[in-house]
C-alpha positions as CSV (number, residue, x, y, z in Angstrom):
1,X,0.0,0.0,0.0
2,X,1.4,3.2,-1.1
3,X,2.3,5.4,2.2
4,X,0.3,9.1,2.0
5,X,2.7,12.1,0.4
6,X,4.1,14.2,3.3
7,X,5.3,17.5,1.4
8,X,3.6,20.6,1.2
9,X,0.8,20.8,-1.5
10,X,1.3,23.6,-3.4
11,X,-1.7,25.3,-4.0
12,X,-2.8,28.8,-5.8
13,X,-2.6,30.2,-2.2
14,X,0.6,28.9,-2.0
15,X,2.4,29.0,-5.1
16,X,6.7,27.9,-4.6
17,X,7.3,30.9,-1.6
18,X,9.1,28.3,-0.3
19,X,11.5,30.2,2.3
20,X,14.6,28.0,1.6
21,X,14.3,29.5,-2.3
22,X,14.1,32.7,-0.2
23,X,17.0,32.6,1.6
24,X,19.2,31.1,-0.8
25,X,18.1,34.3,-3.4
26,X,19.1,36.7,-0.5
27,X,22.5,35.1,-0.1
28,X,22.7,35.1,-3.7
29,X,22.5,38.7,-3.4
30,X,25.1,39.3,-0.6
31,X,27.0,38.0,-2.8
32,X,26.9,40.4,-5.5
33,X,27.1,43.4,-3.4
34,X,30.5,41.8,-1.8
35,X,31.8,41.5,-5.4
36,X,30.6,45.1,-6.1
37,X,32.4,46.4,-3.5
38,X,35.6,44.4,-4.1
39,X,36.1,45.8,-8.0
40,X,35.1,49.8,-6.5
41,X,38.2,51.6,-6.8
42,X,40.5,52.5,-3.9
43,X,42.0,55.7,-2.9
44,X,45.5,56.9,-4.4
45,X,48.3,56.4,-2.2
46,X,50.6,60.5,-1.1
47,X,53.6,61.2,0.2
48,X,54.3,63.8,2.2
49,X,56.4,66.5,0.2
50,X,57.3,69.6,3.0
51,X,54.3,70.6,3.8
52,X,52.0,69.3,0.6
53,X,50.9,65.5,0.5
54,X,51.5,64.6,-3.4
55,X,50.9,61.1,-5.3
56,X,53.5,58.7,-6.3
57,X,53.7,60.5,-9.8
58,X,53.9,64.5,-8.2
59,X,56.4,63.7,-5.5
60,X,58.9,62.1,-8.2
61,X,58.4,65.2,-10.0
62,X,58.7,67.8,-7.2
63,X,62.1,65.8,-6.0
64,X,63.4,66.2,-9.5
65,X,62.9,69.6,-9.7
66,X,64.0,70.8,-6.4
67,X,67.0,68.7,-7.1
68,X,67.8,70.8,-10.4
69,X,66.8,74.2,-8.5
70,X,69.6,73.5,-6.1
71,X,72.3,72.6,-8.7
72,X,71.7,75.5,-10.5
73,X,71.8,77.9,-7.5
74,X,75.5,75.9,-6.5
75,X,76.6,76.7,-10.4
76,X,74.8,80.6,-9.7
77,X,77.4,80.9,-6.8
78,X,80.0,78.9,-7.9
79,X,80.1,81.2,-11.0
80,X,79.5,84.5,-9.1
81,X,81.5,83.8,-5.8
82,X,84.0,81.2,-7.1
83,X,84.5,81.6,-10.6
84,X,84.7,85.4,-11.1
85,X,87.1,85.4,-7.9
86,X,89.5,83.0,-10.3
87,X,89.1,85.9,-13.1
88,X,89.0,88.9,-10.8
89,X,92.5,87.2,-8.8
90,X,94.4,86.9,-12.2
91,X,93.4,90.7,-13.5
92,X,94.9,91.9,-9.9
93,X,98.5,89.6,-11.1
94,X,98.5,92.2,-14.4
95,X,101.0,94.9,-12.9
96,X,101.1,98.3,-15.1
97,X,103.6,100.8,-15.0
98,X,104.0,104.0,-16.9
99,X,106.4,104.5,-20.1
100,X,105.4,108.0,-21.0
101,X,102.3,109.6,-22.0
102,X,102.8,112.6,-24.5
103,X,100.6,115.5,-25.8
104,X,100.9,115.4,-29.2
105,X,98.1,117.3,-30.7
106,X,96.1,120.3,-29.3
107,X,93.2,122.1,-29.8
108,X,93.2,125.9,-29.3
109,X,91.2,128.2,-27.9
110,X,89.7,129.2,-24.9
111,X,86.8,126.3,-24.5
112,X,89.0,123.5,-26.8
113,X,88.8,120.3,-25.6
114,X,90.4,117.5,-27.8
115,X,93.2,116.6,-26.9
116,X,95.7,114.2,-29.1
117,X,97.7,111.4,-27.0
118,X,100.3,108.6,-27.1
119,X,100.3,106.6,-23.9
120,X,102.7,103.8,-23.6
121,X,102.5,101.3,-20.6
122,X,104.4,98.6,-19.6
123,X,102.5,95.9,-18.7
124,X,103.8,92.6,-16.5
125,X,101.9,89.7,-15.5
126,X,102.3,85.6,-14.2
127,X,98.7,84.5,-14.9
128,X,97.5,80.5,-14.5
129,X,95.5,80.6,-18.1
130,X,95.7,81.8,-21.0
131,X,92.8,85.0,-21.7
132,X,91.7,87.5,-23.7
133,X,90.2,90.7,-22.8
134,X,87.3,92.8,-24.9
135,X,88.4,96.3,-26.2
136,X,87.1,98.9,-23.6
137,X,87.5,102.2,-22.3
138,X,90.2,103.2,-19.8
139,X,89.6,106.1,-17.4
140,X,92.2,108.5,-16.3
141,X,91.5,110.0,-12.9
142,X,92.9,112.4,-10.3
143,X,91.9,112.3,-6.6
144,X,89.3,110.3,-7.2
145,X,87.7,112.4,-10.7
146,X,87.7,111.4,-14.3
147,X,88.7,113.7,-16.4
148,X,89.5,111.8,-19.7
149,X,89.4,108.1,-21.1
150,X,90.9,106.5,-23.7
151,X,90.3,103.5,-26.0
152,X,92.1,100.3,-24.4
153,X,93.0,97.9,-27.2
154,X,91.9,94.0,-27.0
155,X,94.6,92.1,-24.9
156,X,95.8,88.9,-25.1
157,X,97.3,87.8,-21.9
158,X,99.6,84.2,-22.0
159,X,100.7,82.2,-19.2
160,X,103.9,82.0,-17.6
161,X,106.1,85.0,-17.0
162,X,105.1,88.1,-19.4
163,X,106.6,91.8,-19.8
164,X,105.6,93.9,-22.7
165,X,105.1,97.7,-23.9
166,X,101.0,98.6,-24.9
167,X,101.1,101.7,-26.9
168,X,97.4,103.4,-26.7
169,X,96.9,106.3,-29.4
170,X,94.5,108.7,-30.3
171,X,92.1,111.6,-29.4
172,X,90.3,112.6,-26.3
173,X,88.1,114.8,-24.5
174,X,89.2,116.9,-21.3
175,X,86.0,115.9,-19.5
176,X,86.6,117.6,-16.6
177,X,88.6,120.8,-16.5
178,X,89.3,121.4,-13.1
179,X,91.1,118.1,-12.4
180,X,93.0,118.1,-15.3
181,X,94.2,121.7,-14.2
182,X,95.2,120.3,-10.7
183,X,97.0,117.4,-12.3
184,X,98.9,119.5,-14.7
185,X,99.6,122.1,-12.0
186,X,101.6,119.2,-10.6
187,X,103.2,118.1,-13.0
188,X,104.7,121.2,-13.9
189,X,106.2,122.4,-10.4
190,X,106.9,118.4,-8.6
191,X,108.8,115.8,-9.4
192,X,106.8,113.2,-8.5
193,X,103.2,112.5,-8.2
194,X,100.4,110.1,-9.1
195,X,97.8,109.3,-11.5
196,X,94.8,106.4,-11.3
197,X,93.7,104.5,-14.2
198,X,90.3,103.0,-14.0
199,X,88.8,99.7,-16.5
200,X,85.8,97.3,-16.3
201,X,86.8,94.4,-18.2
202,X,85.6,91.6,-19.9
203,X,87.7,88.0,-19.8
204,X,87.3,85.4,-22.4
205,X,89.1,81.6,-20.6
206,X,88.7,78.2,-20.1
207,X,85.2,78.9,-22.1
208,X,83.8,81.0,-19.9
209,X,83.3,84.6,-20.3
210,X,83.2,87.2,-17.6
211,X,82.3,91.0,-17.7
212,X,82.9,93.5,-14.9
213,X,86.4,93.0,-14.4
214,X,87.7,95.7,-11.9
215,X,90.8,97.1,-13.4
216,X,92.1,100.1,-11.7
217,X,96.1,100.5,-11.3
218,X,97.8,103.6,-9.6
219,X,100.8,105.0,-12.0
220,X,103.7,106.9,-10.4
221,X,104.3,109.8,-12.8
222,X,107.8,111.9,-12.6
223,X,107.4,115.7,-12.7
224,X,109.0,118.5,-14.6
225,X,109.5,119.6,-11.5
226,X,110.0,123.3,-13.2
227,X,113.3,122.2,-15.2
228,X,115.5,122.6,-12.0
229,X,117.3,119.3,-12.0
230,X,119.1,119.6,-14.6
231,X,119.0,123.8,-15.3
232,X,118.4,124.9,-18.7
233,X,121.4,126.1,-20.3
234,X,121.9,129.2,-22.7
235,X,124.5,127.5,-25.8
236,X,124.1,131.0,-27.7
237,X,122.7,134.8,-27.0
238,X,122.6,137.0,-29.9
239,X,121.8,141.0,-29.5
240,X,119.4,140.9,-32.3
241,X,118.3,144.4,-31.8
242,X,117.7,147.8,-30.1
243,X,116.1,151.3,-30.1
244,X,115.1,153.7,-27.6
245,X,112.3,151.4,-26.1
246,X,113.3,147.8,-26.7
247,X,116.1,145.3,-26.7
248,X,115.7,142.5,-28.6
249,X,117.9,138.9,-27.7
250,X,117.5,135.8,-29.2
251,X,118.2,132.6,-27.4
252,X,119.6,129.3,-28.2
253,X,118.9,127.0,-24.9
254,X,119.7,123.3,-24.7
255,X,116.7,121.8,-21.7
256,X,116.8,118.3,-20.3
257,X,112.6,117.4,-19.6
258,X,112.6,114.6,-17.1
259,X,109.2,114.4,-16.8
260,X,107.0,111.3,-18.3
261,X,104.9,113.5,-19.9
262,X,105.8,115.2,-23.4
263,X,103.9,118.6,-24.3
264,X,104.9,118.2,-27.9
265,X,103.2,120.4,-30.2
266,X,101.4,122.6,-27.8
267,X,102.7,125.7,-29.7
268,X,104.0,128.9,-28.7
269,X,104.4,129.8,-25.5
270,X,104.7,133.3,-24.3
271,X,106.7,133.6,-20.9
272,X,107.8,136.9,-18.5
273,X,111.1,137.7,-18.4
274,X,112.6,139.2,-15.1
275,X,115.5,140.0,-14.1
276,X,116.8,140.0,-10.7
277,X,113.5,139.8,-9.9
278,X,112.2,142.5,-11.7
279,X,109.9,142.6,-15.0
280,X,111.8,143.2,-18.2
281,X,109.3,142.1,-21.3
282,X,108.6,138.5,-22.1
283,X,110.2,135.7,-24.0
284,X,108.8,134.3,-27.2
285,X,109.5,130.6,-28.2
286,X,110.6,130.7,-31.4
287,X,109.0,126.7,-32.5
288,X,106.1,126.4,-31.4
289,X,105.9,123.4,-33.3
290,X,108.3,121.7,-31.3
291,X,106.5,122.3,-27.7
292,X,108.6,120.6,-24.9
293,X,109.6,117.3,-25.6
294,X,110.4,114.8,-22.9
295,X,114.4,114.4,-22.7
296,X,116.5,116.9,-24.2
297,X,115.7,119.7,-27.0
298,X,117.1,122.6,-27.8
299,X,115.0,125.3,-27.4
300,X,115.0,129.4,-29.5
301,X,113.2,132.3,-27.5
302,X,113.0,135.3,-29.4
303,X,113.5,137.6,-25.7
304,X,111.8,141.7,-26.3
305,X,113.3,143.7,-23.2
306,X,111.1,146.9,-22.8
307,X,113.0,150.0,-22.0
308,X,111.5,152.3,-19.4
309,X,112.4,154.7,-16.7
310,X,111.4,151.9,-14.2
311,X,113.7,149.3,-15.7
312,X,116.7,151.2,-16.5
313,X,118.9,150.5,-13.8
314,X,117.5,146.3,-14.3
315,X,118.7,146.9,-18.1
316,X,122.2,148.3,-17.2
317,X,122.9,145.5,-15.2
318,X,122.1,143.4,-17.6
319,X,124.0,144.7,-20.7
320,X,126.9,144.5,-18.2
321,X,126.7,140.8,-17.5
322,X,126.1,140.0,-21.0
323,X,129.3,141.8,-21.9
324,X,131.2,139.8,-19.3
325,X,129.4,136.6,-21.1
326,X,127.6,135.4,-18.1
327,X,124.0,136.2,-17.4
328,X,120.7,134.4,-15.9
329,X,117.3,135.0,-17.2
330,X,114.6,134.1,-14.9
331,X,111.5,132.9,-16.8
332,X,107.7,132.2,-15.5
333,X,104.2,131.7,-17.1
334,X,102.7,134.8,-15.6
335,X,101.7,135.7,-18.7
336,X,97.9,136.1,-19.6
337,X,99.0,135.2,-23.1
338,X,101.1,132.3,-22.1
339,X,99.1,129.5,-24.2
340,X,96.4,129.5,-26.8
341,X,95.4,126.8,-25.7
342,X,92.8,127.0,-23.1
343,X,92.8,123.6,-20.6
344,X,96.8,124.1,-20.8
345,X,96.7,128.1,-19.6
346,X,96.4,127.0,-15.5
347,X,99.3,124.3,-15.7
348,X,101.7,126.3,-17.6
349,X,101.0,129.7,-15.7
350,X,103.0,127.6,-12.9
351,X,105.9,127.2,-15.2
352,X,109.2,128.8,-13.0
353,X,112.7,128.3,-14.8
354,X,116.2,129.7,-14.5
355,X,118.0,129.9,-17.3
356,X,121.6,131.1,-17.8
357,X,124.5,131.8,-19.9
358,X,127.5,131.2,-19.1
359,X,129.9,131.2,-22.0
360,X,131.8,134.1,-21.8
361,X,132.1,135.8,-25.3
362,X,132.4,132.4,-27.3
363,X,128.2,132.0,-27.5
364,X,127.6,136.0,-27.8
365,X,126.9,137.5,-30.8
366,X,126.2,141.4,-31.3
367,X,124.2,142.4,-34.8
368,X,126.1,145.0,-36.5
369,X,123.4,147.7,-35.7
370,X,123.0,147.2,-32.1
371,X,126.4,146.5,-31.0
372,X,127.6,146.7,-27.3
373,X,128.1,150.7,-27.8
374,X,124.9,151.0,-28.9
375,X,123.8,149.5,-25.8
376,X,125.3,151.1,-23.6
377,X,124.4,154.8,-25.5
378,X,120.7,154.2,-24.7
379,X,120.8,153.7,-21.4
């Protein structure tokens, strides 16, 4: 006999809500959202970069450029501390010393200028590398003003030992009036003084290139020192002339300039003539194209002696030592009309000389119509 069915009986009322199906769907579904929230995606992983928190990706690039930041600030002061310390060191081992510097050209007039030059310097130097310097321009000061500048020429400096002339030429401007006077005041009454050179230079070595180069030397300069050491020395005196109001002498002088500084070319110059300390006319120089050239020269001055009431007894005494053939002129540049050129007036005005003759009656010459009688007759 066939035992009775035991299972539910599934009825309209009761259609397959069984609750194991149930259960098994909501398990089913777990499932799923555990597998959806296994594929979500996860946050980015920082690092901590100072104060910022960057990814993986930003941090590599932040360390990379912080790194290149710092090299180039190291190269920044290697170049400006280190570098241009090498350069600046080996521009201080280029000792300069002064040659001579002459005047060769002038310009006249009261508010000239231009001024012609030839400047030679003797340059030594020991240097680690071999450079080469930019053309530039070099400044000539006194105490501490500029008052021309001339064109330095390209240099190229070798290593090991060096010494070696550098002749500069050409034309500049007296910039400033009032030191050149000063300078020139000096150099006509000392016999030593100073003069400052001033350069910013630019240095082409070991493929670098550096600009701003200080460059400033101190030149000892010797002095005319007013022709005293040696004294200008009269080789011939010739009576040239005379009336009732002038005497007229020309002089044939030989002078030894020991000054560095030629004044070539720098034309007449118009001097006062005393005598024993007293005013007697002027003395003209007689080539003005020759000027006063460093070493010696000889030298013509065409001499006017005025005579007046006032200088009568000066004049006697000075016909009398010319006829014993020894006599000393005393010459200055108190002369308004001592220069025509203008920024050379104030230096020469301080020009002082002695000048004498000593050659008995070998160096004396009387013209025929002003002989020693004559002389004597118009006093």
């Amino acid at each position: 006999m066939t035992e009775p069915y035991s299972g539910e009986v599934q009825t309209p009322t009761n259609p397959y809500h069984r609750d194991t199906d149930l259960k098994s769907v909501t398990v089913a579904d777990n499932d799923v959202e555990k597998e959806f929230k296994g594929t979500a995606e996860s946050p980015k992983k920082t690092k901590k970069f100072f104060w910022w928190r960057l990814t993986k990706g930003r941090w590599i690039a932040a360390v990379v450029g912080s790194v290149v930041v710092v090299i180039g600030v190291i190269l920044l002061i290697l170049w400006f501390a280190v570098v241009g310390a090498i350069f600046q060191h080996n521009a201080n081992k280029v000792h300069v010393a002064l040659n001579y510097l002459d005047i060769v050209g002038v310009e006249k007039g009261a508010d000239a200028r231009n001024i012609d030059v030839v400047l030679s310097l003797r340059l030594k130097h020991h240097i680690s590398f071999h450079a080469k310097t930019d053309a530039t321009k070099v400044q000539l000061v006194y105490e501490g003003e500029k008052f021309a500048a001339l064109d330095l020429p390209a240099l190229d400096l070798k290593t090991g030992k060096q010494e070696y002339d550098l002749l500069i030429t050409g034309n500049t401007e007296v910039t400033n009036l009032d030191a050149f006077a000063k300078l020139g005041k000096l150099l006509v009454t000392d016999k030593t003084l100073s003069l400052d050179v001033s350069a910013k230079l630019t240095a082409h070595a070991l493929g670098l290139t550096k600009g701003g180069l200080k460059f400033e030397r101190t030149l000892d300069v010797n002095g005319l020192n007013n022709f005293k050491d040696p004294l200008p020395v009269i080789d011939i005196l010739t009576v040239e002339g005379c009336d009732t109001s002038t005497v007229k002498i020309g002089i044939n002088a030989s002078a030894y300039n020991v000054a560095q500084v030629g004044l070539n070319g720098v034309g007449a110059l118009n001097l006062s003539l005393y005598y024993n300390n007293e005013y007697l006319g002027y003395a003209m120089s007689a080539m003005p194209e020759l000027g006063v050239p460093r070493g010696y020269s000889h030298q013509l001055f065409d001499i006017v002696v005025a005579l007046t009431a006032s200088t009568t007894t000066a004049v006697s005494t000075l016909i009398k030592q010319i006829a014993l053939g020894t006599v000393e002129f005393h010459l200055t540049g108190d002369n308004e009309y001592i220069t025509e050129v203008g920024y050379l007036k104030a230096p020469l005005e301080m020009l002082d000389i002695s000048i004498s003759y000593k050659n008995q009656l070998k160096g004396l010459v009387f013209d025929p119509k002003c002989s020693l009688t004559t002389l004597v007759s118009l006093l």
